[in-house]
N, C-alpha and C positions, 0 to 999 in steps of 0.2 A: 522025400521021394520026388518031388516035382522040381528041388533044384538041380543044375546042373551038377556033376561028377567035382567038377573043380570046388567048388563050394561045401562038398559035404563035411568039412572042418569047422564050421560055422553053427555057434550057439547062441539059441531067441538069449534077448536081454529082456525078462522079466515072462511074461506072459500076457495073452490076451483070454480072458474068462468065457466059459460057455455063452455062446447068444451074445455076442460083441465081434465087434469087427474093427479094424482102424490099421495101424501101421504099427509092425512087429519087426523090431532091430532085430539083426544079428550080428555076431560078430565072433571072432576068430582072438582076441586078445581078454585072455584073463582076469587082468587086474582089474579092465575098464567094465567089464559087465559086473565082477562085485563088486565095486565104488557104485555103480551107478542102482543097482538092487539094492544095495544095505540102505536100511533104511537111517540108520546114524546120518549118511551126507544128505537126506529129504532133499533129495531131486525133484522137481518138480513135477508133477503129473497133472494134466486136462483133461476132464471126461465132461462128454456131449450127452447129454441124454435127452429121448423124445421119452414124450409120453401120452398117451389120449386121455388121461385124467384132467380135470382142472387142476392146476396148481396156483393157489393165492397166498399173499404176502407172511399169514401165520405159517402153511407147511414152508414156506421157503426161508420163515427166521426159525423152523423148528431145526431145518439142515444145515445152517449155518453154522449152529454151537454144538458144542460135543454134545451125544447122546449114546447112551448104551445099546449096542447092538449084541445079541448074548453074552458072551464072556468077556466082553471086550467094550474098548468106549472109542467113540470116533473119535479124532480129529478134526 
């Protein structure tokens, strides 16, 4: 709604999750938003996070290695 008229052809590449902020592509060409979502090509992704928690060296090598988050295991 907030883009201009000209633009309304334009689809987010991926999404941004509730309570996050940062830079949401869009884009008007098909192919390059499914290559760039599927997760077959692992495109690379950055996430910032704060926190007011302490965070020392055991939780930070717990995040490093896969661990199961419900149904699923990290990366």
């Amino acid at each position: 709604d907030v883009l201009p008229m000209v633009c309304h052809d334009l689809t987010p590449v991926g999404r941004l999750d509730k309570n996050s902020e940062g830079l949401l592509l869009m884009s008007n060409d098909g192919k390059f938003i499914q290559h760039f979502i599927d997760p077959a090509h692992q495109e690379p992704k950055v996430y910032l996070v704060e926190t007011s928690a302490t965070v020392d060296d055991a939780l930070l090598d717990a995040f490093r290695n896969p661990f199961q988050l419900g149904p699923r295991t990290t990366l």
